[in-house]
Every structure is written in structure tokens, then in C-alpha cells.
C-alpha positions in Angstrom: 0.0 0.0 0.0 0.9 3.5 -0.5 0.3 6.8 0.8 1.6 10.2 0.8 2.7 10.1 -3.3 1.2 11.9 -6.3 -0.9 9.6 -8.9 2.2 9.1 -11.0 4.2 8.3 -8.9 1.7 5.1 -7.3 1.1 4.4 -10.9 5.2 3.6 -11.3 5.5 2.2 -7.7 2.6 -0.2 -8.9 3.7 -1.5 -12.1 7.4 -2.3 -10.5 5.6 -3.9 -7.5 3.5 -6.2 -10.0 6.9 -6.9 -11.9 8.4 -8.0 -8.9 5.6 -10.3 -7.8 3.7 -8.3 -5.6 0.6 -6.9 -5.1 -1.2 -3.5 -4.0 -3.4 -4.7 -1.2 -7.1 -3.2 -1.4 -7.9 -2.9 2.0 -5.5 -2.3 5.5 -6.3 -5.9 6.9 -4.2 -7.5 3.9 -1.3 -5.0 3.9 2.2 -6.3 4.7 4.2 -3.2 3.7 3.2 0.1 3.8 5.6 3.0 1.5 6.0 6.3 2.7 8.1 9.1 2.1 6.5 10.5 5.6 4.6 10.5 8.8 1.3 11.5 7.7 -2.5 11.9 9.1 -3.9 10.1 6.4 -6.5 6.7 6.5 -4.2 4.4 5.0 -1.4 5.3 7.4 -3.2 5.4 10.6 -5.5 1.8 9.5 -2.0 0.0 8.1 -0.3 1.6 11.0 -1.8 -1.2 13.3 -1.6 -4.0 11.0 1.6 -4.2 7.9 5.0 -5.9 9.3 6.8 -3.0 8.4 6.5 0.7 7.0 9.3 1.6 4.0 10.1 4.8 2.5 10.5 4.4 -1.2 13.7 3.5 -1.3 12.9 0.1 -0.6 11.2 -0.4 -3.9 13.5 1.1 -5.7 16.8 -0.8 -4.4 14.4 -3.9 -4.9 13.7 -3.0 -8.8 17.6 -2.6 -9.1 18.1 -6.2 -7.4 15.4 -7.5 -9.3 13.8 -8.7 -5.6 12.5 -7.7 -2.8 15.5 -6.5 -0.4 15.3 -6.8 3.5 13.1 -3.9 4.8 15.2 -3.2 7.7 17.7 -0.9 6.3 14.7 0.8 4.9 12.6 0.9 7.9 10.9 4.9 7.2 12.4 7.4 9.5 10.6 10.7 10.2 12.6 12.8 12.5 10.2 15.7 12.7 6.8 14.1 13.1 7.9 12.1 15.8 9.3 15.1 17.6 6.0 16.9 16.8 4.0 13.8 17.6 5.9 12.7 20.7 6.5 8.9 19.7 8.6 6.8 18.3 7.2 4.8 15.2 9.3 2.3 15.8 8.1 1.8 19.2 4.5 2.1 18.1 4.8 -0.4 15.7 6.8 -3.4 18.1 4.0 -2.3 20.2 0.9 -3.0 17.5 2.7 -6.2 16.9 2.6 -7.3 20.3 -1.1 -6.3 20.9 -3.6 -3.6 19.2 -3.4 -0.3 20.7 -7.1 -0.5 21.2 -8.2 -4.0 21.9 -10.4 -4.4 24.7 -11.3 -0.7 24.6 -14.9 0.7 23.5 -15.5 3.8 21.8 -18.6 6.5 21.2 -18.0 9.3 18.5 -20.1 12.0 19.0 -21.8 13.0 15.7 -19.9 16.3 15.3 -16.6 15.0 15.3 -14.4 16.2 12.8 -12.9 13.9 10.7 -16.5 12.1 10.8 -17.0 8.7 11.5 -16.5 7.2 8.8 -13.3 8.2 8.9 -12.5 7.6 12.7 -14.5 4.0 11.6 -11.6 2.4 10.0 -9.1 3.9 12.2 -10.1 2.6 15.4 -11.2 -0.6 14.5 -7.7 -1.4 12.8 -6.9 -0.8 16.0 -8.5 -3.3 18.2 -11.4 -0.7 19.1 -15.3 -1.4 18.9 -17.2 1.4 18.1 -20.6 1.4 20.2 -24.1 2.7 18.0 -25.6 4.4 20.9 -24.2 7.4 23.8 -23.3 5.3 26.8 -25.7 6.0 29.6 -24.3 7.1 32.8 -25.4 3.8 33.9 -23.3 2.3 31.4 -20.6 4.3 32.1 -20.3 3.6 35.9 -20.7 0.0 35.2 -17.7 -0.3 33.2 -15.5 2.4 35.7 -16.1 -0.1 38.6 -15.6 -3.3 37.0 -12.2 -3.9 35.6 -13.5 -6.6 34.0 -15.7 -4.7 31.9 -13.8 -3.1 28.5 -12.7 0.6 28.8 -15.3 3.1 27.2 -13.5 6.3 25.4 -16.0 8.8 24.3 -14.7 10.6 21.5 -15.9 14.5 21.2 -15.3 17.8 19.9 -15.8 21.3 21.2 -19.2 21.9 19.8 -20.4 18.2 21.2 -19.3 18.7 24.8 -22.9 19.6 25.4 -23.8 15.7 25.0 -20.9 15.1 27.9 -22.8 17.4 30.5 -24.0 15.0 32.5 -20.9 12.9 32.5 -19.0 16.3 33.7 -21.6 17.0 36.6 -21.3 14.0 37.7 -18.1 14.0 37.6 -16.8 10.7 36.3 -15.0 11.9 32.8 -11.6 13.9 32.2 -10.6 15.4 29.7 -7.1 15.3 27.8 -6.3 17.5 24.8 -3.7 16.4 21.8 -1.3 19.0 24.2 -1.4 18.2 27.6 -0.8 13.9 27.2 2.1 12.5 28.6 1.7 9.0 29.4 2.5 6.3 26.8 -0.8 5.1 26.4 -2.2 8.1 25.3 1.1 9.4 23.8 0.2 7.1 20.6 -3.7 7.5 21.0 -3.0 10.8 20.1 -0.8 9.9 16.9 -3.8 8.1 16.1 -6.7 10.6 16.8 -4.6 13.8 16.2 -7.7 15.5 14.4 -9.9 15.1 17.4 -10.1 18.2 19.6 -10.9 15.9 23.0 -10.3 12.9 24.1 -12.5 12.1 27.5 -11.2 8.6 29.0 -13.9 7.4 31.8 
């Protein structure tokens, strides 16, 4: 899979992939390899992010069109100085890590409907993940359930600043916090937030 290139440039990638016996997968769950020239906030990165073996800038695919084969990725592992300063994670990290176990598994979420990128956007994301995505608002009910048995899966409501309205009761009540993209510091949500950078809020209960 690619992501980050302009049309011509996939369209080359693609015909010395099929040369070399590969394939472009057509969805994230049956990528392998992901190419990038870059960290970026796109679908494909964040979905394949959580699933491919390994992420290659594009000089993997070229030094394999000069051997004629694919070469080992490690010397080509993708490297993005900047973004993971700007981020505050370490792809390499984050992807030992999504091998291991999905960042989200055994987590639950609820997108309010304002959210911006919309859910069918955040959709793909999460669920590459590991996450489940619940239909209906958690009910307070719901909510305190889950907070007092550890049993129960985590539930992470997902809002934005003009859908904090919907989280007033959780706020009186006082069982939600709130973390923006700016103020997380703990690993956890360190690479939560590489992963729902677009959101304004993140409210763990």
C-alpha cells in the first residue's frame, strides 16, 4: 500500500511492484508493507499503521527494482525525525508495540456525531486498532458499570468542542476527564493521540 505520493508516482510504484511479484493490497487488513516518504495523518497510514510488518520509505522499492527482488526492509525501515518530535512517539516503538497487541483491543469507543474527521473516517481507524465502536451514547449507567468493574472493557468517548454539550451529564457527575492532543504525557495516550490527532478531545472514563 501506498500513501503520501502523487498519482504518478503510485502508478510507477505499482507497475514495478506487479513486476516483482507483488501486489497492491485493497484494503489495510491485507497490507504487509506500507511505503511512505512521511509520517502522515492520512487513512491508510493510521488503519495500516496497526496492522503491515513493516513501514518503508520508497527506497525500498527502488533498491528492490535494481536487485530485481524484494530486499530486506530493515535498512529501509521509514524514518521521520520531525513528526515524531512533533508527535511525541517513536514509530518504531508504536509499531513493536501494534505487533505485540492492538493499541485498542479491549477498549470501546462512542463518536459524538460532530466530530471532525466524521465517523466514517475515525470508523476504520479505530477498528484497525483493536477498538469497537458502540451505535448508541453510553448511559451514565453504562458508564459507571464499566468504571467499577475492571473486567468490563474501557469506554473512550470521542468529542469535539461543539459536542461537549452531549458530555454534560458525565461532567456534573463527575466521572469523565478530559485530555487534549497538548497536555498527554503517558505512553498510552502518547500514541492515542498519533492516532486521533484530528480530534479536539479525548474524554477517558
Amino acid at each position: 500500500m501506498f500513501t503520501g505520493f502523487e498519482p504518478t508516482q503510485v502508478q510507477q510504484y505499482t507497475k514495478r511492484l506487479h513486476a516483482l511479484g507483488g501486489e497492491v493490497a485493497d484494503n489495510s487488513q491485507k497490507v504487509t508493507h506500507l511505503v511512505a516518504s512521511k509520517v502522515t495523518r492520512t487513512i491508510k497510514f493510521l488503519t495500516a499503521m496497526s496492522v503491515v510488518k513493516h513501514i518503508v520509505s520508497p527506497e525500498w522499492l527502488e533498491e528492490s527494482w535494481r536487485s530485481q527482488k524484494f530486499v530486506d526492509e530493515q535498512s529501509y525501515t521509514l524514518r521521520d525525525a520531525e513528526a515524531e518530535v512533533l508527535f511525541g512517539f517513536s514509530l518504531e516503538e508504536s509499531l513493536k508495540r501494534a505487533h505485540s497487541a492492538p493499541l485498542f483491543k479491549g477498549k470501546y469507543f462512542y463518536l459524538t456525531p460532530g466530530i471532525c474527521p466524521s465517523l466514517s473516517t475515525m470508523k476504520p481507524i479505530l477498528e484497525s486498532a483493536g477498538g469497537k465502536l458502540l451505535a448508541k451514547q453510553p448511559s451514565y449507567r453504562k458508564i459507571m458499570e464499566h468504571k467499577q468493574n475492571k473486567n468490563l472493557p474501557e469506554i473512550i468517548l470521542i468529542s469535539c468542542d461543539n459536542d461537549l454539550h452531549l458530555c454534560r451529564e458525565y461532567f456534573l457527575k463527575n466521572i469523565g476527564k478530559t485530555h487534549t492532543h497538548t497536555h498527554t504525557h503517558t505512553h498510552t495516550d502518547t500514541e492515542t493521540v498519533l492516532l486521533l490527532s484530528y480530534v479536539l478531545s479525548i474524554i477517558h472514563f
